[in-house]
Residue frames as qw, qx, qy, qz and C-alpha x, y, z in Angstrom:
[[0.000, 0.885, 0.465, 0.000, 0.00, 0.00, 0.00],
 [0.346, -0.648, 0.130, 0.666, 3.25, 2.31, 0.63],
 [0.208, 0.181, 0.559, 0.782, 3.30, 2.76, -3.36],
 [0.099, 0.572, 0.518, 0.628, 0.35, 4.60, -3.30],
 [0.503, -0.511, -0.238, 0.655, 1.17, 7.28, -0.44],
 [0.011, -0.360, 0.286, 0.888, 0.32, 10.78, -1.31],
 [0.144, -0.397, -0.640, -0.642, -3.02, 9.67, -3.11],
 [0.545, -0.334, -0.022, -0.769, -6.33, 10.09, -1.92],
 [0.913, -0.129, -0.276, -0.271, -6.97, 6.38, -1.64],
 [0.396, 0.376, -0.617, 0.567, -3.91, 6.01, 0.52],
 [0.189, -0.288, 0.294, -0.892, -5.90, 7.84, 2.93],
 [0.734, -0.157, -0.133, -0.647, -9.45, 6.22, 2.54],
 [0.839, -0.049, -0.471, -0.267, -7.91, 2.88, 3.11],
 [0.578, 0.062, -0.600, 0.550, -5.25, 2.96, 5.75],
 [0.441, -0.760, -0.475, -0.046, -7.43, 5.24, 7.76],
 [0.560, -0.159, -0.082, 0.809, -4.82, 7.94, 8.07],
 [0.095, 0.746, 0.091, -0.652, -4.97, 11.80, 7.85],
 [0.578, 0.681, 0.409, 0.186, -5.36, 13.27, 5.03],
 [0.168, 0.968, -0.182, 0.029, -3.29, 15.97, 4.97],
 [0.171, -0.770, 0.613, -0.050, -0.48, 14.29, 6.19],
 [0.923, 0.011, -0.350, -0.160, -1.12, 10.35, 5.84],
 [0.393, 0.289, -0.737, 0.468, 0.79, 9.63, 9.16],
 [0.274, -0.259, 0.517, -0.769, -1.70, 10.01, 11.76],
 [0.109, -0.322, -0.921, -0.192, -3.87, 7.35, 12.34],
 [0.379, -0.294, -0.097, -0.872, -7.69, 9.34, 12.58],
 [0.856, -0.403, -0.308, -0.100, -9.15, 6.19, 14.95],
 [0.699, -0.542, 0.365, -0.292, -9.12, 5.48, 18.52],
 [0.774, -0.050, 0.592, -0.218, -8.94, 2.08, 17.65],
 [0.170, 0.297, -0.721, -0.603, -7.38, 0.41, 14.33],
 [0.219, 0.225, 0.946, -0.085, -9.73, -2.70, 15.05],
 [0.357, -0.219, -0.205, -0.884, -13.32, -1.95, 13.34],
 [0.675, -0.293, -0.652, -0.183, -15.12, -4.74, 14.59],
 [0.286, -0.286, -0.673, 0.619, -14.87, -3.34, 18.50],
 [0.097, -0.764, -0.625, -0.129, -18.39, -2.19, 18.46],
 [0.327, -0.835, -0.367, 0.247, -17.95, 0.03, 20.91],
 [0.313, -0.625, 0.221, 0.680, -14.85, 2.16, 19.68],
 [0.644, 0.389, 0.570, 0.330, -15.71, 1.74, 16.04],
 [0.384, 0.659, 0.256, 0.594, -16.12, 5.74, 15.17],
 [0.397, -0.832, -0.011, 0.387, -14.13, 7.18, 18.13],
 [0.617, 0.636, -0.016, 0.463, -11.80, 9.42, 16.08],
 [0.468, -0.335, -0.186, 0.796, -9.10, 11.60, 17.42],
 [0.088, -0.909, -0.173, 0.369, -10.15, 15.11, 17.86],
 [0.365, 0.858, -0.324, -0.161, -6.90, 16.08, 15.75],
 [0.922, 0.295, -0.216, 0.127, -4.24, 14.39, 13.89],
 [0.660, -0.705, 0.206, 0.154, -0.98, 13.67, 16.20],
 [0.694, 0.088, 0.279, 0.658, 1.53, 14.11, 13.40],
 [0.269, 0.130, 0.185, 0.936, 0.39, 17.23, 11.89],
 [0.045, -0.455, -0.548, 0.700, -2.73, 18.64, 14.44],
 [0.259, -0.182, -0.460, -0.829, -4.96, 19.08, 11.53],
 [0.458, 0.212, 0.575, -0.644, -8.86, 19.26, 13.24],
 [0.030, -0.060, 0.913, 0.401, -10.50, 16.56, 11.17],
 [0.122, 0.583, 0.792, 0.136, -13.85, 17.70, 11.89],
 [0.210, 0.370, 0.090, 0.900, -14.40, 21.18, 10.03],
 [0.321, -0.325, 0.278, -0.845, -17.48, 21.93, 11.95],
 [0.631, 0.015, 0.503, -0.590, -20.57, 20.25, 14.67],
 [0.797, 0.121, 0.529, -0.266, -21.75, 17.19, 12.68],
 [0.288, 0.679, -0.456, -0.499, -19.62, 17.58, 9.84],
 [0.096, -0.129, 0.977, 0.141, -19.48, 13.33, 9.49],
 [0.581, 0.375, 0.610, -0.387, -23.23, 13.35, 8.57],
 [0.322, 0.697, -0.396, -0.504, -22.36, 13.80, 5.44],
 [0.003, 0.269, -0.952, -0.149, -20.64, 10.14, 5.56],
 [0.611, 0.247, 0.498, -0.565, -24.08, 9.03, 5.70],
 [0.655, 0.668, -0.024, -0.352, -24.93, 9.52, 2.23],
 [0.423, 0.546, -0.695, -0.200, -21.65, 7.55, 1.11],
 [0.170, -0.219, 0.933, -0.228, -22.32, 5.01, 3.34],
 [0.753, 0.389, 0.434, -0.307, -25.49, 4.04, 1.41],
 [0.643, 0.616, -0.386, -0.240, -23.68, 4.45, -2.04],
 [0.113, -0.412, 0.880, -0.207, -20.77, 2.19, -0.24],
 [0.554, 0.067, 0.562, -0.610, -23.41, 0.08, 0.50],
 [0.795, 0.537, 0.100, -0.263, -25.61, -0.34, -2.63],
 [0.615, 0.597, -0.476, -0.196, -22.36, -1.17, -4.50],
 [0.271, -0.284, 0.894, -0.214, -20.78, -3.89, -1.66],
 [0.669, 0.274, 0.604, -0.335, -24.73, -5.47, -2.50],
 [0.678, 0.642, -0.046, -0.355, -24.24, -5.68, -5.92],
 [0.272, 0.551, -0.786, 0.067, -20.91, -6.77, -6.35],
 [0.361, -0.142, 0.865, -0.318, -22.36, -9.60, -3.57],
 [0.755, 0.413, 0.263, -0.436, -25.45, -10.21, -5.71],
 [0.441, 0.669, -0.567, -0.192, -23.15, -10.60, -8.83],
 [0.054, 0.309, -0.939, 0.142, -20.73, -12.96, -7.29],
 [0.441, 0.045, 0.685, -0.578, -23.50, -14.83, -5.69],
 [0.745, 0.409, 0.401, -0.342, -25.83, -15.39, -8.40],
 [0.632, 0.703, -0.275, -0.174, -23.66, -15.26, -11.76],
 [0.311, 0.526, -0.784, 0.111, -20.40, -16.91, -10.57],
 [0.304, -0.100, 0.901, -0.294, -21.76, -19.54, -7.64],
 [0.404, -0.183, -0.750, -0.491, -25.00, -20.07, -9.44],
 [0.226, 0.230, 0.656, -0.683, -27.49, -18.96, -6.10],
 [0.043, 0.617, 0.520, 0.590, -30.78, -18.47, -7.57],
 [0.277, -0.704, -0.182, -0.629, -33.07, -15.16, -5.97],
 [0.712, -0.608, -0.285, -0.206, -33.24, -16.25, -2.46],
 [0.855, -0.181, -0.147, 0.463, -29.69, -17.28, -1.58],
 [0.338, 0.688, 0.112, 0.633, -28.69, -14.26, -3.72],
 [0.352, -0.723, -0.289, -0.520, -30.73, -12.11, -1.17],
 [0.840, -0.478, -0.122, 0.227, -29.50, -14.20, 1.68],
 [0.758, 0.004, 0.100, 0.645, -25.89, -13.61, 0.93],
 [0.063, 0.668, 0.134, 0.729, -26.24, -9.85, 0.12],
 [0.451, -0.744, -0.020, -0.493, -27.44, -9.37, 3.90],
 [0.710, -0.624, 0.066, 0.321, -25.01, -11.42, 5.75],
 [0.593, 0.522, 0.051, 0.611, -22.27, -9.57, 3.31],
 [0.161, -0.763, -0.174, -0.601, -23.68, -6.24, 4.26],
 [0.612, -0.786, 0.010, -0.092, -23.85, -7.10, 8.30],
 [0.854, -0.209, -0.016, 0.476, -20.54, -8.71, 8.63],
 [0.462, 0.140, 0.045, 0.875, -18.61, -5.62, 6.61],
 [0.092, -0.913, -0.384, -0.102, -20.85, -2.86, 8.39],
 [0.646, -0.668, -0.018, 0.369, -18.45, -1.76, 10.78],
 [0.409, -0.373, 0.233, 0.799, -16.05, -1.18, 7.86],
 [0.238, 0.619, 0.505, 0.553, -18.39, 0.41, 5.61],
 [0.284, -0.922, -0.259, 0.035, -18.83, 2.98, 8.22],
 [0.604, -0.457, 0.291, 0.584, -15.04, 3.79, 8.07],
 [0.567, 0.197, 0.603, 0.525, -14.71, 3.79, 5.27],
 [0.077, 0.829, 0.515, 0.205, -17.52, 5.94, 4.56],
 [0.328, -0.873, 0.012, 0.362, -16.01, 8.62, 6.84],
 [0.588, -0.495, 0.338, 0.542, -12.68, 8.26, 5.31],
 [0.255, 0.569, 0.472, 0.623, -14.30, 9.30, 1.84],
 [0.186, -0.895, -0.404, -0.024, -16.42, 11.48, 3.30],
 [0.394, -0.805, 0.037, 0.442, -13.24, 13.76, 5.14],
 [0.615, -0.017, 0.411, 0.673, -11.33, 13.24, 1.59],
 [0.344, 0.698, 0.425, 0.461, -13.47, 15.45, -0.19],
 [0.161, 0.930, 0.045, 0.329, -12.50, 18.40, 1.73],
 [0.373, -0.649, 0.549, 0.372, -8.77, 17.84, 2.71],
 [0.860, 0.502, 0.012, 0.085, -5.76, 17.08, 0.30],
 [0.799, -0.423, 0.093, 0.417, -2.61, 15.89, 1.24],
 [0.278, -0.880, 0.200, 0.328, 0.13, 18.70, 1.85],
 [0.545, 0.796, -0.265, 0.001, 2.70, 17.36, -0.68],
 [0.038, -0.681, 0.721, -0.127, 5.57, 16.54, 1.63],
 [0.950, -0.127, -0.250, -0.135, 6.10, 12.90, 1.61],
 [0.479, -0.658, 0.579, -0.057, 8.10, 11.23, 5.35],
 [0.706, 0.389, -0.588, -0.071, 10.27, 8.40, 4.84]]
């Protein structure tokens, strides 16, 4: 993943600042500990950017976290019916335990789009 440092998607997937892609932006690296899933730090501890611009500024991730969503279920529907041969039901089946099992990181995710669109990383790559 160190090749692509200094993108956007650098960011979205390693769960790092954006401006700097060295801070980690979670409490917690784990998603799947319920309880700490979308504790973020308050500001990044490499380069003390405030990662939330204003009050509720992560409702926004909302709205990617349904596109996020709707394409995780498709891509499961696909696989599911066209390459295993499910018919309608299984299909269905398999789409919803997809969905529950990778909630946790669809919510991450989501966020970690969600803060790209309005940072963009500073230029200086650390070694």
């Amino acid at each position: 993943m160190q090749f692509l440092k200094g993108t956007k998607i650098y960011s979205i997937f390693t769960g790092t600042c954006p401006v700097c892609q060295e801070g980690k932006m979670y409490l917690e690296s784990n998603p799947y500990k319920f309880s700490e899933t979308l504790k973020m730090r308050e500001r990044c501890p490499n380069c003390n950017i405030k990662f939330s611009k204003e009050p509720s500024f992560f409702y926004g991730a909302m709205y990617v976290s349904y596109a996020v969503g709707v394409a995780i279920a498709i891509a499961a529907f696909i696989i599911s019916f066209f390459f295993l041969g499910l018919n309608q039901n299984y299909s269905f089946l398999v789409i919803i335990l997809t969905l529950i099992v990778l909630f946790p990181i669809i919510l991450r995710l989501s966020r970690n789009i969600w803060i790209n669109f309005f940072f963009k990383f500073n230029g200086k790559l650390s070694n």
